[in-house]
C-alpha positions as CSV (number, residue, x, y, z in Angstrom):
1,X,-23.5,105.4,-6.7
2,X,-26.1,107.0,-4.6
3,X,-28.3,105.3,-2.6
4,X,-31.2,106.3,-4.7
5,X,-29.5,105.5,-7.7
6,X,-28.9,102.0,-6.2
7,X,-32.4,101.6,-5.2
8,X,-33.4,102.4,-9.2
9,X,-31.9,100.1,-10.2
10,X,-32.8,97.5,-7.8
11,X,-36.0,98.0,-8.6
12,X,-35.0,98.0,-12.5
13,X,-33.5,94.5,-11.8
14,X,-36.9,93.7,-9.7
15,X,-39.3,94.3,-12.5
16,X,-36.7,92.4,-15.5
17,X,-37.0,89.3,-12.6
18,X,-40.8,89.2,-12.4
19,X,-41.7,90.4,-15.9
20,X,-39.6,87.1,-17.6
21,X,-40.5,84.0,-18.7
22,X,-37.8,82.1,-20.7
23,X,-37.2,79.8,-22.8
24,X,-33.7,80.3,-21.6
25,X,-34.2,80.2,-18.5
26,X,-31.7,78.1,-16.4
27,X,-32.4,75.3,-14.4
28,X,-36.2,75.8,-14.9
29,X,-36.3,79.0,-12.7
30,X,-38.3,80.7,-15.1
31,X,-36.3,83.8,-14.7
32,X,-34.2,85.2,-17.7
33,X,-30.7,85.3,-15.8
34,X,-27.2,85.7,-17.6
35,X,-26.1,81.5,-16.9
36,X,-22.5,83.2,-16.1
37,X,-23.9,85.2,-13.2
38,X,-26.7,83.2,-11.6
39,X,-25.0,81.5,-8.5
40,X,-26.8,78.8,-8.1
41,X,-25.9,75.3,-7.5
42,X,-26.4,72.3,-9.9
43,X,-27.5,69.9,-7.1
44,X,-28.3,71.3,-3.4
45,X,-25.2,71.3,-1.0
46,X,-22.9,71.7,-4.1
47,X,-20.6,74.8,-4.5
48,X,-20.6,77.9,-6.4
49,X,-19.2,77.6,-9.5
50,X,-15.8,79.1,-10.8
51,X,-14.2,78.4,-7.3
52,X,-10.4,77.5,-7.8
53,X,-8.8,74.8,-7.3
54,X,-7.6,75.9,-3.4
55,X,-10.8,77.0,-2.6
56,X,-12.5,74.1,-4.1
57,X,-10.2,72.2,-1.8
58,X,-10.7,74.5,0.7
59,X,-14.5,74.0,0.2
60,X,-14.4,70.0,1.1
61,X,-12.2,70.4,3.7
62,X,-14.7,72.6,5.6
63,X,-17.2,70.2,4.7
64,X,-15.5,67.5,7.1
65,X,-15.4,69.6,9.5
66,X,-18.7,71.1,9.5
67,X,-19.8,67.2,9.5
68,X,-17.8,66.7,12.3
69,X,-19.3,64.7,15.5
70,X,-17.5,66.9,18.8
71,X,-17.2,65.2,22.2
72,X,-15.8,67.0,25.6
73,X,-12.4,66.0,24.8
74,X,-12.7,67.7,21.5
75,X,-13.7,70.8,22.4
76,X,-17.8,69.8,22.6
77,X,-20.0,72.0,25.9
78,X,-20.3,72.8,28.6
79,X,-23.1,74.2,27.6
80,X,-24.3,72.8,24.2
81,X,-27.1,72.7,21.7
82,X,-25.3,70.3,19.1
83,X,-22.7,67.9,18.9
84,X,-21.7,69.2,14.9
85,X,-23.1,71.5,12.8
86,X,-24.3,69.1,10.3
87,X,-26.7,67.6,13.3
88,X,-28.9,70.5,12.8
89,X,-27.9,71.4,8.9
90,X,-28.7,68.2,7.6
91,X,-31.9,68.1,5.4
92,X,-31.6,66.9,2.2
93,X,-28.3,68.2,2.4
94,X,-25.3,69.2,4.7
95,X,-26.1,73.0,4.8
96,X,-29.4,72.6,4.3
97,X,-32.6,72.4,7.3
98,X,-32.9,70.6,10.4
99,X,-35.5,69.7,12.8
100,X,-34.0,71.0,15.7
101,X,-36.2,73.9,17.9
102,X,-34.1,76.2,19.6
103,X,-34.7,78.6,23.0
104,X,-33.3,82.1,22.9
105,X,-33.8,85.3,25.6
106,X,-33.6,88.3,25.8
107,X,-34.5,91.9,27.9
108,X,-36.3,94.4,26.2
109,X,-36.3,98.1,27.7
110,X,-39.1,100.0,26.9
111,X,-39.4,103.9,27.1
112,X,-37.9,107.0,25.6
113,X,-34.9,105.3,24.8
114,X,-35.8,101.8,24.5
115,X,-32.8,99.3,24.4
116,X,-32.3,95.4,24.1
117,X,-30.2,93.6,26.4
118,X,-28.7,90.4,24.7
119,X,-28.0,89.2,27.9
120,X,-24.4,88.6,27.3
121,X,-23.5,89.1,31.3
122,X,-25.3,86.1,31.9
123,X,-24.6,83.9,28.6
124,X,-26.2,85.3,26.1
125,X,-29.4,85.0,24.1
126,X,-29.1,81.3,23.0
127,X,-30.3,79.5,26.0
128,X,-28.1,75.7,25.5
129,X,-30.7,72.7,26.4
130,X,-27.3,70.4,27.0
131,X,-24.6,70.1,29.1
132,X,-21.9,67.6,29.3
133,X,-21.8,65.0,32.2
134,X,-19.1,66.4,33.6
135,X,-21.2,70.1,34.3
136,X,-24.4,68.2,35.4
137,X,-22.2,66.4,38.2
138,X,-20.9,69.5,39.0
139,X,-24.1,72.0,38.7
140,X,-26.8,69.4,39.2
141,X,-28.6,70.9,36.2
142,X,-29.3,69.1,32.9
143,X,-29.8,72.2,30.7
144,X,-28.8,75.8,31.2
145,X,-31.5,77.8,32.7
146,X,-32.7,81.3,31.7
147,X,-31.5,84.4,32.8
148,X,-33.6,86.2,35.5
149,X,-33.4,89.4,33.9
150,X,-34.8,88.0,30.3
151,X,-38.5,90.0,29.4
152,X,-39.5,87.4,27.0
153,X,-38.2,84.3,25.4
154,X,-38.6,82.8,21.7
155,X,-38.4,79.8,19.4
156,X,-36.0,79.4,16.7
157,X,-35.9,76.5,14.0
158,X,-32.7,76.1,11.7
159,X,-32.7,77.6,8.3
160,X,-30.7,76.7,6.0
161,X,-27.1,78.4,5.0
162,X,-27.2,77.3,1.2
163,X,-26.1,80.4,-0.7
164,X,-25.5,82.7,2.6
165,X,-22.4,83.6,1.3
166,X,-23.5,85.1,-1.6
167,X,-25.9,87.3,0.8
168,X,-22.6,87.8,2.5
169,X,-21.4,89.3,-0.5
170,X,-24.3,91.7,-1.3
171,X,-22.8,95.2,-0.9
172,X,-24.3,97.4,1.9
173,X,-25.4,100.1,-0.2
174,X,-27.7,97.5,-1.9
175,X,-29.4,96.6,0.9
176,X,-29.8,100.0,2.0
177,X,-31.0,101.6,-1.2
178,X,-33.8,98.8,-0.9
179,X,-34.4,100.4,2.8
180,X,-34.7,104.2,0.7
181,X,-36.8,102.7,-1.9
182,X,-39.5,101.1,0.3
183,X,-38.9,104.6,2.8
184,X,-39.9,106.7,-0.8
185,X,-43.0,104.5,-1.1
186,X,-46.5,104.6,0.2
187,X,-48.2,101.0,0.6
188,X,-46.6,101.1,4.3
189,X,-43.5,99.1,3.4
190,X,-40.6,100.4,5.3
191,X,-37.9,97.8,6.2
192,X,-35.0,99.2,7.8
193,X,-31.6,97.5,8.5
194,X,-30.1,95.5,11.9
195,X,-26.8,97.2,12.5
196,X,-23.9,95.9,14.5
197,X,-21.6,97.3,17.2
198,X,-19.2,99.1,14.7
199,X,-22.6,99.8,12.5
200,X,-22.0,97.5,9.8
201,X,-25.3,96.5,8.3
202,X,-26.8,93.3,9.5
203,X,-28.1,90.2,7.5
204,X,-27.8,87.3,9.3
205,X,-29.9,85.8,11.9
206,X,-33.9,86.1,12.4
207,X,-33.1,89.5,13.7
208,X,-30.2,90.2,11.1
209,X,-28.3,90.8,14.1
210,X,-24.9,89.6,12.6
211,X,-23.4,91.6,9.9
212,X,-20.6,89.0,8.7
213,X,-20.6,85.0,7.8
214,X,-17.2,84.7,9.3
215,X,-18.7,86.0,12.8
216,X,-22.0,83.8,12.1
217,X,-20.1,81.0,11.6
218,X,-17.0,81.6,14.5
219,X,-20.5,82.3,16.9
220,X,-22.3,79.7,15.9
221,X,-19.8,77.4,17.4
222,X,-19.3,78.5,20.6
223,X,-23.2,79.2,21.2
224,X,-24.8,76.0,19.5
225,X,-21.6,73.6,20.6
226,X,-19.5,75.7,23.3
227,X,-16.5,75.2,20.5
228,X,-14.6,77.9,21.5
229,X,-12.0,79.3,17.9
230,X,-9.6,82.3,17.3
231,X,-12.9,84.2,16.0
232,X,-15.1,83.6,19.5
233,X,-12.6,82.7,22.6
234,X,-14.7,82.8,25.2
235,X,-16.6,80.3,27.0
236,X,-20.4,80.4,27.5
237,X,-21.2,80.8,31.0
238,X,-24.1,79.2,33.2
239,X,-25.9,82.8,34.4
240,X,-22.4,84.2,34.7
241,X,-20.8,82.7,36.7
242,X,-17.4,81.0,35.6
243,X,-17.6,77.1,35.2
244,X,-16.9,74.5,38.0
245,X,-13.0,73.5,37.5
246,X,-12.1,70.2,35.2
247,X,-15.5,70.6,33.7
248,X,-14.1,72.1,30.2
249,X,-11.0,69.6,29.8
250,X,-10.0,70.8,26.5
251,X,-7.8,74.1,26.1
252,X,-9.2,77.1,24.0
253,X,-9.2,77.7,21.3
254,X,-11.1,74.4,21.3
255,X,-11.3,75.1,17.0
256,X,-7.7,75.9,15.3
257,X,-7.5,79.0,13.2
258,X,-7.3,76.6,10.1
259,X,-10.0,74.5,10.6
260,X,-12.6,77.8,11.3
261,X,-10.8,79.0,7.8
262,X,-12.1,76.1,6.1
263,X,-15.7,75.7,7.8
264,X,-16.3,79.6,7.1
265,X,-15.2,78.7,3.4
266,X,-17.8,76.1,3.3
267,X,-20.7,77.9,4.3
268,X,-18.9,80.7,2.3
269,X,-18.8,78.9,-0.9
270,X,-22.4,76.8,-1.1
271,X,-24.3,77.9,-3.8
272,X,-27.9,78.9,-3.8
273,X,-30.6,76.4,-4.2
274,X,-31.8,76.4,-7.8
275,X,-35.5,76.5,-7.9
276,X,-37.3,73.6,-10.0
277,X,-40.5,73.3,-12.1
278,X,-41.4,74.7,-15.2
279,X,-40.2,77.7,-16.9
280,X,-43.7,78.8,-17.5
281,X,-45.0,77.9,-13.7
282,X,-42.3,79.9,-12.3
283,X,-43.7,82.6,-14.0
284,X,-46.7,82.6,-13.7
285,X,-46.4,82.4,-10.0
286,X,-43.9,84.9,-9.4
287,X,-46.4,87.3,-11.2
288,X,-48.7,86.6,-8.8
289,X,-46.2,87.1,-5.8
290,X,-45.6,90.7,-7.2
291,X,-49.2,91.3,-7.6
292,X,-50.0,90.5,-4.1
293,X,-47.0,91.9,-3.0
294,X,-44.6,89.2,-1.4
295,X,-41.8,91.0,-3.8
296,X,-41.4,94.2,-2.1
297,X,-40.0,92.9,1.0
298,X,-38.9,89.1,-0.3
299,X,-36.7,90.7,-3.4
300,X,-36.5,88.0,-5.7
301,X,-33.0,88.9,-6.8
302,X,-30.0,90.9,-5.2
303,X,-26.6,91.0,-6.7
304,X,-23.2,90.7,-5.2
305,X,-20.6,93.3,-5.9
306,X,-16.8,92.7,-6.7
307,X,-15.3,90.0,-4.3
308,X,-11.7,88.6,-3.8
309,X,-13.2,85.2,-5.0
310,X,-13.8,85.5,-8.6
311,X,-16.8,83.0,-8.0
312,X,-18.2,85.5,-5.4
313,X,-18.3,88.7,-7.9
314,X,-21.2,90.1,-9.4
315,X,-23.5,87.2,-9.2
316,X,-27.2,87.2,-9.2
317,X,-28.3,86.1,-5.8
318,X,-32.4,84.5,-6.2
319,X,-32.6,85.3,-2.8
320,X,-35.9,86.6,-2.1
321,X,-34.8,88.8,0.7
322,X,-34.0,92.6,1.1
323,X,-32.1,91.6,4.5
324,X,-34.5,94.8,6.0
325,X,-35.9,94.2,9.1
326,X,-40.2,94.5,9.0
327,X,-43.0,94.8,11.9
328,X,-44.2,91.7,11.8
329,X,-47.4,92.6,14.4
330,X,-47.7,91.8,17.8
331,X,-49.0,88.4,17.5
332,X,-45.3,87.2,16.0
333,X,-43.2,89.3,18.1
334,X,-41.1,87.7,21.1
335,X,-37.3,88.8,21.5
336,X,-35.5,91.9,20.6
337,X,-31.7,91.6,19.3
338,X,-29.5,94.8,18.6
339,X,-31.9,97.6,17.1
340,X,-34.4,95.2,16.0
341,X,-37.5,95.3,18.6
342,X,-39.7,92.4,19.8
343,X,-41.9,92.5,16.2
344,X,-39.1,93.0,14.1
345,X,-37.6,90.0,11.7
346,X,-35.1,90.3,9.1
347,X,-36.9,89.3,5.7
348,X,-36.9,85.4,5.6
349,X,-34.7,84.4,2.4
350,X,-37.1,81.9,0.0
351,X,-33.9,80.2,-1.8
352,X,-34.3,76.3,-0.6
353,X,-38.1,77.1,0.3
354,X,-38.9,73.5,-0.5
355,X,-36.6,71.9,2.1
356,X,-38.6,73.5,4.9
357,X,-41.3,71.6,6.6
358,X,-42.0,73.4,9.6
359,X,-42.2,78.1,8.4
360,X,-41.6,81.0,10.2
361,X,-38.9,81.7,12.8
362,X,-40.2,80.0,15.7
363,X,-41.7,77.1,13.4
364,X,-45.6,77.5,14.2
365,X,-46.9,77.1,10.9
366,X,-46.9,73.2,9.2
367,X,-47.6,74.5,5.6
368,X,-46.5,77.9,3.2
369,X,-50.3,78.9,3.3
370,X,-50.4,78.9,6.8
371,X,-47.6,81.0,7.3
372,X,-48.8,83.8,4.7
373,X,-51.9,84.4,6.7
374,X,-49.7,84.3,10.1
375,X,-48.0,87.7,8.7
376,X,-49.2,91.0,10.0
377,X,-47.8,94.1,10.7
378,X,-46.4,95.9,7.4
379,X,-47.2,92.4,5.4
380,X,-50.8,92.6,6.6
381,X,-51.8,94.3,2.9
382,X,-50.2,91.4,1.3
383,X,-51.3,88.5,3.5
384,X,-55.0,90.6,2.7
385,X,-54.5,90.4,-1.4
386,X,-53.2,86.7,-0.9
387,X,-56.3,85.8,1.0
388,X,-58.3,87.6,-1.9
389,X,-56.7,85.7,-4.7
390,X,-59.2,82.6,-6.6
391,X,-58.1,79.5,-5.2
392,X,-56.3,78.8,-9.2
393,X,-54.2,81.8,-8.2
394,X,-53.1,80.9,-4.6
395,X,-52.8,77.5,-6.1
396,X,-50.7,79.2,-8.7
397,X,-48.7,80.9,-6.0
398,X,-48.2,78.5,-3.1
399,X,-46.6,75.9,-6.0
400,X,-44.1,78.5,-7.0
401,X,-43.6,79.0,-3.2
402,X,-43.1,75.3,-2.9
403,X,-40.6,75.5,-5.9
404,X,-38.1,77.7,-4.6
């Protein structure tokens, strides 16, 4: 199918999401979804559903390990952000939000050929605010400091990974017939996709600058933890330079190939967050969000295409994302990452809305309202039509918001 044709019917699927209101609808979504192909969870933190037996297995297994504490002599730092990736994933639900703030860097090149340095000759983007005792005897430093050559520095708060393997499962062409679509239109809507070093189109990250889970995943542990695993061998570095000896005292891989399987299957297989409220609420508000907008860019529904895992396959995703990346204005922007620039953001995904406490990537905004009339750039129209709406409408809205 043709780009074009994908984007039809997309949009088809776009315009059956927001026109319903069901008495059928499950788990008080208020959307009218085929039950067999909506992927979302019964409880938050639970699987998708139809998994086998193995992978069910395969699922809980993860689970411990994701809830794993790490220490230096299991593989934990030098350089560190977390001791387990349930110390950050944690709220209500393993998977789910945490509270943690992180620092990231990176250099942007301006010009005719502009170009983002991720600053991997130096240790990357994700600046560690921990090191082990063993690299503060050694360095005398008590957090890794930022590269000289970084242009600007940036915030980033946790999201939660409930139901990113489903987005994992969205087929490319999807995303990128939503990127012709918006290209075709003429309300200044133009997302346009991350891409990684062999092109593949990206999706994860605030920058969507990670194409895959199992890379997401394998990265995460050697940038938030300094786990080094099959996926990501190689140490983080303090500003290049190779660590002080005896300071890393466990041999890499620090994470077998088997237990990386079984984490990647865990964030692989959580299901999406189911919204809650009424049927009639749901749709009521997500009229609204189409009215004002929201839905062009935060795509209520995307669908996954055929998948090894039966439970994977042609699901309905509520995702609220198109994965595109979006000017965002000036006043938002702060790092670059691949081909996004410094006010470019991947579309935020809504699914587990309600979980979060503290909105937008960098965590500025203490309430849904406030981060609606933060958005500029391409969503400035929007964030206009929201601020124009009768306070029963934005009422309306921010509930359904709340729901998600």
């Amino acid at each position: 199918m043709s780009h074009r044709s994908r984007a039809g019917a997309s949009l088809a699927l776009l315009i059956a999401v927001t026109a319903a209101c069901a008495v059928d609808a499950p788990t008080g979504t208020g959307l009218l979804f085929d039950r067999a192909m909506l992927a979302t969870g019964s409880a938050p933190g639970s699987p998708v559903s139809l998994l086998s037996a193995n992978e069910h297995s395969l699922f809980l297994r993860g689970k411990a390990v994701f809830a794993t504490t790490f220490t230096p002599e299991t593989g934990l730092g030098p350089l560190f952000n977390s001791t387990g990736c349930a110390e950050c994933h944690e709220d209500p639900v393993v998977g789910a939000v945490g509270d943690e703030v992180e620092l990231h860097a990176t250099a942007y090149h301006s010009g005719a050929s502009p170009a983002c340095d991720d600053l991997s000759a130096t240790g990357g983007f994700v600046i560690q605010q921990h090191v082990t005792p063993a690299l503060q005897a050694a360095l005398g430093i008590d957090s890794e400091p930022v590269p000289a050559a970084a242009t600007a520095t940036g915030h980033r708060t946790t999201p939660s990974i409930l139901g990113f393997g489903l987005l994992d499962a969205v087929p490319e062409a999807e995303i990128l017939a939503l990127a012709d679509a918006q290209a075709s239109g003429s309300d200044g809507i133009s997302g346009r996709p991350n891409r990684d070093a062999d092109g593949h189109v990206g999706r994860f990250g605030r920058k969507a600058q990670v194409s895959n889970l199992r890379a997401f995943t394998a990265g995460a542990f050697v940038m938030e933890m300094g786990i080094t695993n099959p996926e990501s061998p190689t140490e983080q570095t303090v500003g290049g330079n190779p660590l002080p000896a005896g300071v890393d005292p466990t041999p890499e891989p620090e994470l077998s190939a088997a237990d990386l399987d079984a984490a990647d299957a865990f964030v692989r297989f959580l299901a999406a967050p189911s919204p809650v409220g009424s049927a009639l609420g749901q749709a009521r508000g997500q009229r609204i969000f189409t009215q004002v907008g929201c839905a062009t860019c935060h795509v209520p529904a995307l669908t996954t295409g055929a998948n090894p895992v039966h439970a994977l396959s042609n699901r309905i995703v509520p995702a609220f994302t198109d994965l595109l990346l979006h000017d965002m204005g000036p006043d938002l922007a702060d790092i670059c990452l691949g081909l996004a620039d410094t006010a470019e953001f991947r579309t935020e995904p809504l699914m587990g809305l309600r979980f979060v406490s503290a909105f937008l990537h960098d965590g500025r905004a203490t309430t849904i309202e406030q981060a609606v009339t933060l958005h500029a750039g391409e969503a400035a129209p929007a964030r206009d039509r929201f601020l124009a709406l009768s306070d029963r409408e934005r009422g309306i809205l921010l509930k359904f918001l709340g729901n998600l």
